[in-house]
C-alpha positions in Angstrom: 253.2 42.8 131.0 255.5 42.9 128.0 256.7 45.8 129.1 257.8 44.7 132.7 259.8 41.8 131.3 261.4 43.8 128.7 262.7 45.9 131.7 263.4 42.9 133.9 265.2 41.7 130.7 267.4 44.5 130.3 267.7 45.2 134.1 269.5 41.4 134.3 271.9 42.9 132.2 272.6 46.1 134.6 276.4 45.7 136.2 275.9 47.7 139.7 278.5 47.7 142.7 277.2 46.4 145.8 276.5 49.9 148.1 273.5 51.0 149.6 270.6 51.8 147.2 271.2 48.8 144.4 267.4 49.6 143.4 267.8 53.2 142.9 271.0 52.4 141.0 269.8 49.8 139.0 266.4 52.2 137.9 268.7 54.8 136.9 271.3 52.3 134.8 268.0 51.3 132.8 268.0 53.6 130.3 265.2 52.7 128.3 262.5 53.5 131.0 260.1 56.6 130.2 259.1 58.8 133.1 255.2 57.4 132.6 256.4 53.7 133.1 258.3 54.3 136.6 255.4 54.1 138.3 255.7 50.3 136.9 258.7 49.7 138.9 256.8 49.9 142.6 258.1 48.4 145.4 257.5 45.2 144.5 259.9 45.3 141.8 262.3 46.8 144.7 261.5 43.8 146.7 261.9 41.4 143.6 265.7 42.6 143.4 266.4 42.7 146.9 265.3 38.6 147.3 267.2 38.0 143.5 270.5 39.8 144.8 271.1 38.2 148.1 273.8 35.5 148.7 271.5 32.4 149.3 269.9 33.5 146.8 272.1 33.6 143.6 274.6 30.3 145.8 270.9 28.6 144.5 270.9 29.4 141.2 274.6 28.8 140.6 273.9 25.2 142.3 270.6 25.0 140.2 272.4 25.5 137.1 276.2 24.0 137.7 275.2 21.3 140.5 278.2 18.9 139.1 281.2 21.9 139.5 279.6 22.5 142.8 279.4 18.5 143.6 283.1 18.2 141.9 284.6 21.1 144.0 282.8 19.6 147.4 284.6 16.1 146.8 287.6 17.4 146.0 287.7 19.9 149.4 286.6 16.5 151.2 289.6 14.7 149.7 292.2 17.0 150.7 290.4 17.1 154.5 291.1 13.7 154.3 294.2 13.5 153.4 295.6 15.9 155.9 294.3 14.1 158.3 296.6 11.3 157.0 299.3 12.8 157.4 298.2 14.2 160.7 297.8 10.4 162.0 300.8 9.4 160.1 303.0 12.1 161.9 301.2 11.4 165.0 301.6 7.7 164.9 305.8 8.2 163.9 306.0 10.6 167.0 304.2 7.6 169.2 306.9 4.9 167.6 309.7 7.2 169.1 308.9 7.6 172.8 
């Protein structure tokens, strides 16, 4: 087992673009792997980076582990919603006052 987290370990590490194939990719970028201990990395392990490199995914982890930039950046988006719609009802309100 040591040996599957020192390859997760060191495969967390691994900078890949985004194309088809990220597991093949990633395998190969791992240099340390001996030909014996690819059998190791099964399709499991495929799945396992699949699941960790989708979108919902790592959007959880970065809420898990920043949730008050997340909760700071969501009231600040709501603040400028509401302010534009202000100005909206200002503007619309001016145009009303003239007719």
């Amino acid at each position: 087992m040591n040996e599957v987290n020192k390859y997760l370990k060191i495969a967390k590490e691994a900078v890949i673009e985004p194309e088809g194939g990220i597991e093949d990719k990633i395998i190969d970028r791992i240099s340390h792997i001996e030909d014996e201990d690819r059998g190791l990395l099964d399709d499991k392990f495929r799945d396992f980076f699949n699941k960790n490199n989708s979108r919902p995914f790592l959007m959880k982890e970065k809420l898990k582990d920043h949730p008050g930039t997340f909760t700071f950046s969501f009231i600040v988006v709501l603040g400028l919603f509401a302010f534009m719609a202000y100005l909206l009802s200002m503007l619309l309100a001016d145009s009303k006052k003239e007719d």
